[in-house]
One Martini backbone bead per residue (centre of mass of N, CA, C, O) as a GRO file, in nm:
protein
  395
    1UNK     BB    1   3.664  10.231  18.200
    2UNK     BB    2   3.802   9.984  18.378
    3UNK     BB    3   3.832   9.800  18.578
    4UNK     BB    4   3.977   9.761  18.823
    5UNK     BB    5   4.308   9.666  18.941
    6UNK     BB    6   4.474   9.373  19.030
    7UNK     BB    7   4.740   9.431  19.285
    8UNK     BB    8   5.030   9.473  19.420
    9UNK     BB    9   5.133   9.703  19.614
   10UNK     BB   10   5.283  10.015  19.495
   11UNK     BB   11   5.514  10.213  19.577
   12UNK     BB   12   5.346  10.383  19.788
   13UNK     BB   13   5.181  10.368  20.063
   14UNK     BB   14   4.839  10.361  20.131
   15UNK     BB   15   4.786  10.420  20.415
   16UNK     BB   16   4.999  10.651  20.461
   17UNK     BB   17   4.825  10.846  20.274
   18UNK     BB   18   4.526  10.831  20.389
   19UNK     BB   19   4.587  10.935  20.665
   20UNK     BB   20   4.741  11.171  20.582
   21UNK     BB   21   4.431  11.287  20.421
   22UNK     BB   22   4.297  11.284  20.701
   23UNK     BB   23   4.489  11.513  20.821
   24UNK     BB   24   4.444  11.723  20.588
   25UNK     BB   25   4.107  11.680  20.562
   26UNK     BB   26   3.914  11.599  20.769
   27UNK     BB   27   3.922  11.302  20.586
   28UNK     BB   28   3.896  11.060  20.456
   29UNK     BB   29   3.941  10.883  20.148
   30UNK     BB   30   3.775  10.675  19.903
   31UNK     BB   31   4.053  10.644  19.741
   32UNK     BB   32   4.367  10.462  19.602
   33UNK     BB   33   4.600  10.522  19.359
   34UNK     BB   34   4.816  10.413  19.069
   35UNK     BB   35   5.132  10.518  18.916
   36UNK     BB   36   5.353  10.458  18.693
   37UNK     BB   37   5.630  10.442  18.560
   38UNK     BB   38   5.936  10.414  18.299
   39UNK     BB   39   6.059  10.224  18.053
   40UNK     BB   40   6.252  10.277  17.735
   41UNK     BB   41   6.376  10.071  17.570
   42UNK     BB   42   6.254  10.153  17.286
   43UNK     BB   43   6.171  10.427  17.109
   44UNK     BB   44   6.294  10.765  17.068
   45UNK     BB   45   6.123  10.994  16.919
   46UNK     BB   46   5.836  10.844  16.787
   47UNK     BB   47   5.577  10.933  16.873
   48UNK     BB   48   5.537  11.251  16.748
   49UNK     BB   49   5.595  11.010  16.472
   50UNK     BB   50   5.382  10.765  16.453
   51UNK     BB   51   5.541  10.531  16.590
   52UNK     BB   52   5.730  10.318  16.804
   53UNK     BB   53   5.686  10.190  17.116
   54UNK     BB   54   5.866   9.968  17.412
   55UNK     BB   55   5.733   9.986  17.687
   56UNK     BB   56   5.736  10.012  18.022
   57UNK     BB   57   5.707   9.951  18.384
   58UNK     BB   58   5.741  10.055  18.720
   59UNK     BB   59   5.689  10.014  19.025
   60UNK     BB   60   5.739  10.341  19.030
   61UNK     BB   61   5.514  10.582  19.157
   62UNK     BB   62   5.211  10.766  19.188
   63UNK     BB   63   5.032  10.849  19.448
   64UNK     BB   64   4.670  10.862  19.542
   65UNK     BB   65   4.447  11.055  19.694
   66UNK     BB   66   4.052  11.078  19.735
   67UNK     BB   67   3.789  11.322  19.691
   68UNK     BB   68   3.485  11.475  19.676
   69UNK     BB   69   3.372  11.763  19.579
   70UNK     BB   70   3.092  11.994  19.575
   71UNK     BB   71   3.246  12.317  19.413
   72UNK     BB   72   3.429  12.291  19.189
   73UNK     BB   73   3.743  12.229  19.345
   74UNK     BB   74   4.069  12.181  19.296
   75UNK     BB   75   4.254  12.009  19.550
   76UNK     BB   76   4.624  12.002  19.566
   77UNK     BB   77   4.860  11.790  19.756
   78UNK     BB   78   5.211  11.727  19.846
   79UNK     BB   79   5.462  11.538  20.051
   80UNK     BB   80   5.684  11.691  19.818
   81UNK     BB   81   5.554  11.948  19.927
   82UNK     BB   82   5.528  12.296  20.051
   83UNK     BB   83   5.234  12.383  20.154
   84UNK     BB   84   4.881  12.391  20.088
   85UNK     BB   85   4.878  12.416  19.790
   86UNK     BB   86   4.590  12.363  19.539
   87UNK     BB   87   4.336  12.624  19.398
   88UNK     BB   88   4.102  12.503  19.123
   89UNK     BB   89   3.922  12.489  18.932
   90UNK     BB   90   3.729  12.262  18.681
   91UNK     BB   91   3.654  12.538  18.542
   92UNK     BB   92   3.860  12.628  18.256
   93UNK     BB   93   4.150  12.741  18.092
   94UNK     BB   94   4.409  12.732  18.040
   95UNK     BB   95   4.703  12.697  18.210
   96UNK     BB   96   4.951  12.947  18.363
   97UNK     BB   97   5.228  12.977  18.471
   98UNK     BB   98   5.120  13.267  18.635
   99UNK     BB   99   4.894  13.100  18.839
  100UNK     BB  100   5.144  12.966  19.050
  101UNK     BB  101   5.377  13.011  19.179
  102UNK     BB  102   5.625  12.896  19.379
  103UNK     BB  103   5.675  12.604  19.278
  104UNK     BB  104   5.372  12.477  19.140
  105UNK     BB  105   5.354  12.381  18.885
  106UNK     BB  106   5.310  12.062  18.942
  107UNK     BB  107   4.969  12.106  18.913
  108UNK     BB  108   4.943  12.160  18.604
  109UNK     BB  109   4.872  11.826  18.562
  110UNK     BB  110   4.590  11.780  18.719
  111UNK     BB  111   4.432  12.004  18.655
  112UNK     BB  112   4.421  11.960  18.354
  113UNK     BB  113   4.263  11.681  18.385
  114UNK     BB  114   4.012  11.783  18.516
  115UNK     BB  115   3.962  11.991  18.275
  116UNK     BB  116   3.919  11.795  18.044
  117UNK     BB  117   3.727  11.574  18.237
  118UNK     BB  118   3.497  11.752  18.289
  119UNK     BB  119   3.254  11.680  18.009
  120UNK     BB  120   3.232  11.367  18.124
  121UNK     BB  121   3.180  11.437  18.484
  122UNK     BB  122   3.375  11.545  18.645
  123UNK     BB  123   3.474  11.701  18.934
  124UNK     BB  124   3.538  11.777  19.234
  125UNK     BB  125   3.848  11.768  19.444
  126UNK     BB  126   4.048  11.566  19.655
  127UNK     BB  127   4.449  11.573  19.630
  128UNK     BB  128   4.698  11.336  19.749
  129UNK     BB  129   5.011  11.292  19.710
  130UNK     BB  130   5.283  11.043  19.628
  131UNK     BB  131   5.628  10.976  19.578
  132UNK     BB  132   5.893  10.752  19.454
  133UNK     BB  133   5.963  10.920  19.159
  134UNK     BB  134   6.205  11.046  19.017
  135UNK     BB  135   6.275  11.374  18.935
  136UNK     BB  136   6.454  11.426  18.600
  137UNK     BB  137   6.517  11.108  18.488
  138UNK     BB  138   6.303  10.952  18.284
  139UNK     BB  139   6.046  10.852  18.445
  140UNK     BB  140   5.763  11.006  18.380
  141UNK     BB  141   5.605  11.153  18.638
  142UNK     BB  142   5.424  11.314  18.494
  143UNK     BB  143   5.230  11.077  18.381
  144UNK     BB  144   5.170  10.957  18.663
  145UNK     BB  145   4.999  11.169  18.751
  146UNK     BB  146   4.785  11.183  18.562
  147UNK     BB  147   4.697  10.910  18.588
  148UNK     BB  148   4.609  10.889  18.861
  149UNK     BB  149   4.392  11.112  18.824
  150UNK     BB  150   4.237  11.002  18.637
  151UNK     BB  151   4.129  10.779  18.774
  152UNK     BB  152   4.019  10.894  19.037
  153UNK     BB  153   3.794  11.074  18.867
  154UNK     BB  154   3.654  10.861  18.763
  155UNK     BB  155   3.576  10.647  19.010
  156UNK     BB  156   3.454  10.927  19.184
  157UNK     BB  157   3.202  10.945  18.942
  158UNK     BB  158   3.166  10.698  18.724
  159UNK     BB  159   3.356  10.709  18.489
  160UNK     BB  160   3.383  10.542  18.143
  161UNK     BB  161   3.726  10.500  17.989
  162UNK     BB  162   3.909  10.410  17.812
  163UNK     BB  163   4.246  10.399  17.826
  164UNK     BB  164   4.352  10.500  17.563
  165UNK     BB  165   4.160  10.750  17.592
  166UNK     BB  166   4.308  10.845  17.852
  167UNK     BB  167   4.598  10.883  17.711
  168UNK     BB  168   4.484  11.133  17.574
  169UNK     BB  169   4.364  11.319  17.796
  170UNK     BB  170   4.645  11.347  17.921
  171UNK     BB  171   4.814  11.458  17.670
  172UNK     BB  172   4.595  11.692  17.673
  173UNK     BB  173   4.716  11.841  17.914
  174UNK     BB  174   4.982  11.871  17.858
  175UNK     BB  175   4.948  12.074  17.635
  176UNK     BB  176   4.729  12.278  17.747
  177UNK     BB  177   4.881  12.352  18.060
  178UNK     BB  178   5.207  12.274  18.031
  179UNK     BB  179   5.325  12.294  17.712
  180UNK     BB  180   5.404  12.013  17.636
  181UNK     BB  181   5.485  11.810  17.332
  182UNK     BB  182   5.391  11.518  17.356
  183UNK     BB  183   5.334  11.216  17.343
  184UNK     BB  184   5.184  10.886  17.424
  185UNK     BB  185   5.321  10.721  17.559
  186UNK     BB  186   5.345  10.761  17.896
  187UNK     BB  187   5.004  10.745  17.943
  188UNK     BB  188   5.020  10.455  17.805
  189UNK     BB  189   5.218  10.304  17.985
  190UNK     BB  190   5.099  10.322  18.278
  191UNK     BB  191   4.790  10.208  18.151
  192UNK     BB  192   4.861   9.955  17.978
  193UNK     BB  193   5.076   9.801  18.148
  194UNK     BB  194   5.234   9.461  18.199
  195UNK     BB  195   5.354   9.241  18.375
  196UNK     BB  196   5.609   9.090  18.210
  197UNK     BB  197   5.569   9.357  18.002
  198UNK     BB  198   5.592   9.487  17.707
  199UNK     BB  199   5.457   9.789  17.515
  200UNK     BB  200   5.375   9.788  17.180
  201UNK     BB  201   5.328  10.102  17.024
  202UNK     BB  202   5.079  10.254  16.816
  203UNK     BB  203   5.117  10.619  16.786
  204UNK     BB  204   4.858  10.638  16.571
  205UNK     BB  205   4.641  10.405  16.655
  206UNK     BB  206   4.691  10.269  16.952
  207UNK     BB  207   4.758  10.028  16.947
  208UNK     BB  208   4.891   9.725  17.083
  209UNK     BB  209   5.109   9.496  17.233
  210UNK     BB  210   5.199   9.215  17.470
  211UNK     BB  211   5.532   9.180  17.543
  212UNK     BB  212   5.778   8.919  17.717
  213UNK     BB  213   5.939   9.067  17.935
  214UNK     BB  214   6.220   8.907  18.187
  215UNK     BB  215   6.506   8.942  18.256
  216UNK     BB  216   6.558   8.780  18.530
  217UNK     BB  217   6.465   8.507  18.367
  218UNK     BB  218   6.751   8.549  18.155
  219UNK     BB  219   6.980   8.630  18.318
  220UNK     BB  220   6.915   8.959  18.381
  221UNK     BB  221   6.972   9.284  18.365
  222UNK     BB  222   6.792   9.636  18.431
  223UNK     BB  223   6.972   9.922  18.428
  224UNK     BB  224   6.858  10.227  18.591
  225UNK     BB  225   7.049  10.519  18.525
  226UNK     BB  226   7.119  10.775  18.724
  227UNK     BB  227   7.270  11.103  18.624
  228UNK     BB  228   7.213  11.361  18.772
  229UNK     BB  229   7.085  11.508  18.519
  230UNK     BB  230   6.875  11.721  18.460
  231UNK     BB  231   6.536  11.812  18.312
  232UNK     BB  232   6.346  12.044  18.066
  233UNK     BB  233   6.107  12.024  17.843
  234UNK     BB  234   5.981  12.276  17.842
  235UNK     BB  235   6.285  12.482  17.731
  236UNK     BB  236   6.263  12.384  17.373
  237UNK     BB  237   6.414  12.116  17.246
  238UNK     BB  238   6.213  11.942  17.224
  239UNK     BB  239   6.038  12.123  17.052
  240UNK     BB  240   6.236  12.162  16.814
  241UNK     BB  241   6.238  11.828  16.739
  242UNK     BB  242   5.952  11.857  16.658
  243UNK     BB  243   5.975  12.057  16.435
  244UNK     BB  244   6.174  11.922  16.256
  245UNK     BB  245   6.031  11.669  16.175
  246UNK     BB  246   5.783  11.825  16.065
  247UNK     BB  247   5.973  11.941  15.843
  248UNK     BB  248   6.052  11.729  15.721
  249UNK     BB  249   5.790  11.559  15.608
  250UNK     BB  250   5.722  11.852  15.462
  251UNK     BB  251   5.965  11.769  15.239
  252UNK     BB  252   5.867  11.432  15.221
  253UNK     BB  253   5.525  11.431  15.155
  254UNK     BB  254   5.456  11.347  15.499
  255UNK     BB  255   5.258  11.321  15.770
  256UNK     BB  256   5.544  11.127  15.874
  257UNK     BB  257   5.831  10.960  15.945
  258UNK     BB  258   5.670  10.677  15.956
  259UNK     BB  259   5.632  10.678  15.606
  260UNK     BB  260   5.908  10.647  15.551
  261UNK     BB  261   6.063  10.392  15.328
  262UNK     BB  262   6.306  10.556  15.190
  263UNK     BB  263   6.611  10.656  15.346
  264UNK     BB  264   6.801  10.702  15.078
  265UNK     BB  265   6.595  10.919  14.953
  266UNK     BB  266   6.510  11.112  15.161
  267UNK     BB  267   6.794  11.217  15.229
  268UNK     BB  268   6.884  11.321  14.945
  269UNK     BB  269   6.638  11.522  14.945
  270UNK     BB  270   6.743  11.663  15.202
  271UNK     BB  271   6.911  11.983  15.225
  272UNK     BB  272   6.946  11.955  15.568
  273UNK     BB  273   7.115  11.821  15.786
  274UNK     BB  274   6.929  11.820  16.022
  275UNK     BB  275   6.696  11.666  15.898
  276UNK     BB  276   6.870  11.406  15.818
  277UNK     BB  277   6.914  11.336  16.084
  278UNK     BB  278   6.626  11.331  16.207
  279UNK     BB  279   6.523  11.108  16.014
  280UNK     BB  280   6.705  10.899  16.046
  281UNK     BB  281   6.657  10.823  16.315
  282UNK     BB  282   6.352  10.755  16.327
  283UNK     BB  283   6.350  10.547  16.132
  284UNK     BB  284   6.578  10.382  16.255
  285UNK     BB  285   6.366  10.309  16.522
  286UNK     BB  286   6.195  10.158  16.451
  287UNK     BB  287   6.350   9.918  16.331
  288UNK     BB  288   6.432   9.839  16.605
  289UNK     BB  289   6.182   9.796  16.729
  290UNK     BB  290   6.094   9.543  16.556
  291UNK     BB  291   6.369   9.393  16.644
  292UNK     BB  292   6.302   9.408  16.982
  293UNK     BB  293   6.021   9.237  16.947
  294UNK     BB  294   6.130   8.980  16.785
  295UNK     BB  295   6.312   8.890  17.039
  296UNK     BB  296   6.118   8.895  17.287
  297UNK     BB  297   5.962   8.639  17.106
  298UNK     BB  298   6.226   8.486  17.096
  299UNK     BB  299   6.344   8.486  17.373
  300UNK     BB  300   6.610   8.712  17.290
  301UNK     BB  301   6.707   8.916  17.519
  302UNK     BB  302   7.027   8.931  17.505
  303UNK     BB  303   7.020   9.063  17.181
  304UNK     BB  304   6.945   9.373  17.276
  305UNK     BB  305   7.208   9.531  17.317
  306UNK     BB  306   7.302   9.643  17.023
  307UNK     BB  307   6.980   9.783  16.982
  308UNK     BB  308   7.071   9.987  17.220
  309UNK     BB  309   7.339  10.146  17.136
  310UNK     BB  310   7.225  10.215  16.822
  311UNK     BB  311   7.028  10.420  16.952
  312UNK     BB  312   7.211  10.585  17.136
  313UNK     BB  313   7.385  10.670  16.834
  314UNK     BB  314   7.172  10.822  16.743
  315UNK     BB  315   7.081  11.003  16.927
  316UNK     BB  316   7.411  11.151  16.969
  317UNK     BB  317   7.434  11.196  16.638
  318UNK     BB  318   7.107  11.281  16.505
  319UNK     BB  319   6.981  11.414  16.752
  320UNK     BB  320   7.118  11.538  16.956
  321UNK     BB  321   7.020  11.441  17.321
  322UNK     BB  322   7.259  11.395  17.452
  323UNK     BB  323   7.522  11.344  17.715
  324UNK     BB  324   7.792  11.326  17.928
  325UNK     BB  325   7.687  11.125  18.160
  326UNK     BB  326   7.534  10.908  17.927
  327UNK     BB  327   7.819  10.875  17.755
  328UNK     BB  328   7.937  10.748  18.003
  329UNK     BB  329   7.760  10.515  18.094
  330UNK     BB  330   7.800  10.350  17.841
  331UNK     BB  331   8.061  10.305  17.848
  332UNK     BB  332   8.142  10.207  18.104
  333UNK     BB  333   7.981   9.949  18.034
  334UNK     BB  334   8.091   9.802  17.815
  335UNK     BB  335   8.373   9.769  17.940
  336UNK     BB  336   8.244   9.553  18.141
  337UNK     BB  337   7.978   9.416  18.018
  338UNK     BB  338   7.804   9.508  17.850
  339UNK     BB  339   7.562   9.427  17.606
  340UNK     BB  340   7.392   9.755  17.671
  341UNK     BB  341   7.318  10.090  17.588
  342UNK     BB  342   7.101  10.403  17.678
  343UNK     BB  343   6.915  10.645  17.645
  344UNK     BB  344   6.626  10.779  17.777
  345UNK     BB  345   6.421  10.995  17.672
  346UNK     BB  346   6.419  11.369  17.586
  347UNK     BB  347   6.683  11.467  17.720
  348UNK     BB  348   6.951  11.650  17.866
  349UNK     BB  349   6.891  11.417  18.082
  350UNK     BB  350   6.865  11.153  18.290
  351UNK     BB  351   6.858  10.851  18.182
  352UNK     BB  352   6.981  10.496  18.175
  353UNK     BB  353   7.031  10.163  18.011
  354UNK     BB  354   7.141   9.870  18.092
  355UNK     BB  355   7.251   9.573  17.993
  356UNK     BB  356   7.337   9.256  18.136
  357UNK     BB  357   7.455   9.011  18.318
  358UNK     BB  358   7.394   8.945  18.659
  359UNK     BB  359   7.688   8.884  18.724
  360UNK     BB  360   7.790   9.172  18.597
  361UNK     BB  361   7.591   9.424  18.767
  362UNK     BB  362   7.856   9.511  18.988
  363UNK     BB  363   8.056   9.616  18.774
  364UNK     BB  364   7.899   9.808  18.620
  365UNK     BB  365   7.841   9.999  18.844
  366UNK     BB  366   8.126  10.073  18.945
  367UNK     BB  367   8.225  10.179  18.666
  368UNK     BB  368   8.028  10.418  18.668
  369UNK     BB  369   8.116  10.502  18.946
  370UNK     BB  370   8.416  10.578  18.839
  371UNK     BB  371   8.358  10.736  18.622
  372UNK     BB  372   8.241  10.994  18.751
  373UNK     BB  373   8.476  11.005  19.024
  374UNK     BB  374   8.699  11.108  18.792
  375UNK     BB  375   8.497  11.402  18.713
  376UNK     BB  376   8.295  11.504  18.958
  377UNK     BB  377   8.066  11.362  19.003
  378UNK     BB  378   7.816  11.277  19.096
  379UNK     BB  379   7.645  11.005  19.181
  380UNK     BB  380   7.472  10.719  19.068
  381UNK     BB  381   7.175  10.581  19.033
  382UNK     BB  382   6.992  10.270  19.099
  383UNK     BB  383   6.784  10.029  18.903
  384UNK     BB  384   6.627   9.707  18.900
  385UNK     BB  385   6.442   9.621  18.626
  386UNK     BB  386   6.059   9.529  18.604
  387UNK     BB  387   5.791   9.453  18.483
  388UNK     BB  388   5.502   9.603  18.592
  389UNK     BB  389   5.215   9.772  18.671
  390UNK     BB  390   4.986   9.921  18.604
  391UNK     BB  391   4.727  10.101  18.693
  392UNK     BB  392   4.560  10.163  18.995
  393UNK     BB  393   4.371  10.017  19.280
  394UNK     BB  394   4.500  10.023  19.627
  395UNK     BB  395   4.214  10.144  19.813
   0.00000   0.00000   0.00000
């Protein structure tokens, strides 16, 4: 782990949850963590599948207030649940469902990671959390306990692993713990980006680099709009679409569906229209990932609204895991002058984000907001996205 990153206060105050912190455990917290929500910019089941994704961070996002304790049981309290919280050792195997009942499951993200990183040296710990990043939005909220987490637990025992590895640490928490096959993008995301830039990361290699991206800076506006729709990872369909993806390649003699070079090759020999369909969304979302990090380099951020759409066009009808919120959120920013947009996360729920110019912003806005309450939906939330920092620690 590198030294502590210094940037300003983000998400939640730290000094009101370290209060917090004392007044929940009579006694001060050593430091408070904060780790960033994402949005991703393009590359959506891409990462799952050897190939490439361009997030960012965002202000928003979960911070940890911790310290040490010596008895080997991390105890978990958060601001945003009720009841005293979750108490379970530091050494011991899978969590299951089984273990929290009564709406605790999301203890088994921090759980997780303490109990991976338990042979590096970390041991028990009190952790108070609290979080401004809306939960079932798709802006990885999971993600970021995770990383606040994992920061906190090495900093207060002395441990030191790069974040890469670190963001794999996280991930193997995610599939061990809380059962969800996530890809590597969210808690890459996290721990690895930096203000004013996407990360194009290579999530076979983990390799990364720091692209440009300043939507507000060439007067344009990057509307993250949650649909009010939730959704829940862990449901089936997630795992479903990794299944699938999965048997595509092992049927054209692939590691990865980012090995296929060929893609209308490929389809041919598919004979499963949905293995087709879903081939083909994996590859070409790659190479808009690659044409999407080309333009943010050209300084064209303005020309990304095409290949934010036909991202959107590819999930909604290839990969199949768009809904009516958000095909609803994209059409009608569309005809107000939306340069572009589409779906982020894993589908069924969650967020849409729209490019537009900043002078057309409450345009889009209200457009979105009337095409809503025709249809009888709550109405959506709007959130105007620039890249901030990544995981720090800010007390």
């Amino acid at each position: 782990m590198t030294a502590p990153r210094t940037a300003p206060p983000a998400g939640p105050d730290p000094a009101a949850l370290a209060a917090a912190f004392t007044e929940a455990y009579a006694a001060p917290p050593e430091g408070v963590w904060h780790a960033p929500g994402r949005l991703n910019l393009i590359g959506e089941h891409t990462d799952y599948n050897d190939g490439l994704v361009l997030p960012f961070a965002l202000p928003l996002g979960v911070s940890v207030a911790a310290a040490r304790r010596d008895d080997g049981v991390l105890v978990v309290r958060s601001l945003q649940a009720a009841g005293d919280g979750v108490r379970t050792p530091v050494d011991g195997g899978p969590i299951s469902a089984e273990d929290w009942p009564d709406g605790r499951r999301w203890a088994a993200y921090p759980a997780g990671v303490a109990r991976v990183l338990r042979p590096s040296g970390t041991g028990g710990a009190s952790l108070l959390i609290d979080a401004d990043l809306p939960q079932g939005a798709g802006l990885s909220s999971s993600a970021a306990l995770e990383c606040a987490t994992a920061l906190a637990l090495c900093e207060l025992y002395g441990v030191q692993i790069a974040r890469p590895e670190l963001a794999r640490l996280a991930q193997r928490a995610e599939h061990e713990h809380v059962g969800v096959p996530c890809g590597l993008m969210d808690q890459s995301a996290s721990l690895l980006c930096t203000a004013g830039h996407a990360l194009l990361l290579d999530c076979r290699s983990g390799l990364s680099a720091q692209v440009p991206f300043a939507p507000s800076g060439a007067g344009l506006a990057l509307l993250a709009v949650d649909t009010r729709a939730g959704h829940e990872l862990a449901g089936g369909e997630y795992a479903r679409r990794r299944d699938e993806c999965e048997r595509a390649a092992a049927a054209l003699g692939v590691d990865a569906l980012r090995d296929v070079t060929d893609l209308a090759g490929a389809l041919a020999s598919l004979r499963d229209p949905v293995l087709r369909r879903r081939a083909q969304h994996v590859v070409t979302e790659n190479h808009r990932v690659e044409a999407a990090a080309g333009l943010l380099r050209a300084g064209a951020v303005a020309e990304l609204g095409a290949l934010l759409t036909a991202s959107h066009l590819s999930l909604r009808d290839q990969f199949e895991v768009s809904w009516p919120e958000a095909d609803t959120a994209v059409e009608a920013a569309l005809r107000a002058g939306g340069r572009g947009g589409r779906m982020i996360g894993g589908g069924f729920g969650g967020s849409v984000i729209v490019l537009t110019a900043a002078a057309r912003a409450d345009r889009v806005r209200d457009a979105i907001t009337a095409a809503y309450a025709k249809r009888g939906w709550t109405a959506p939330a709007f959130l105007e996205a620039d890249p901030a920092e990544g995981a720090h620690r800010v007390r």
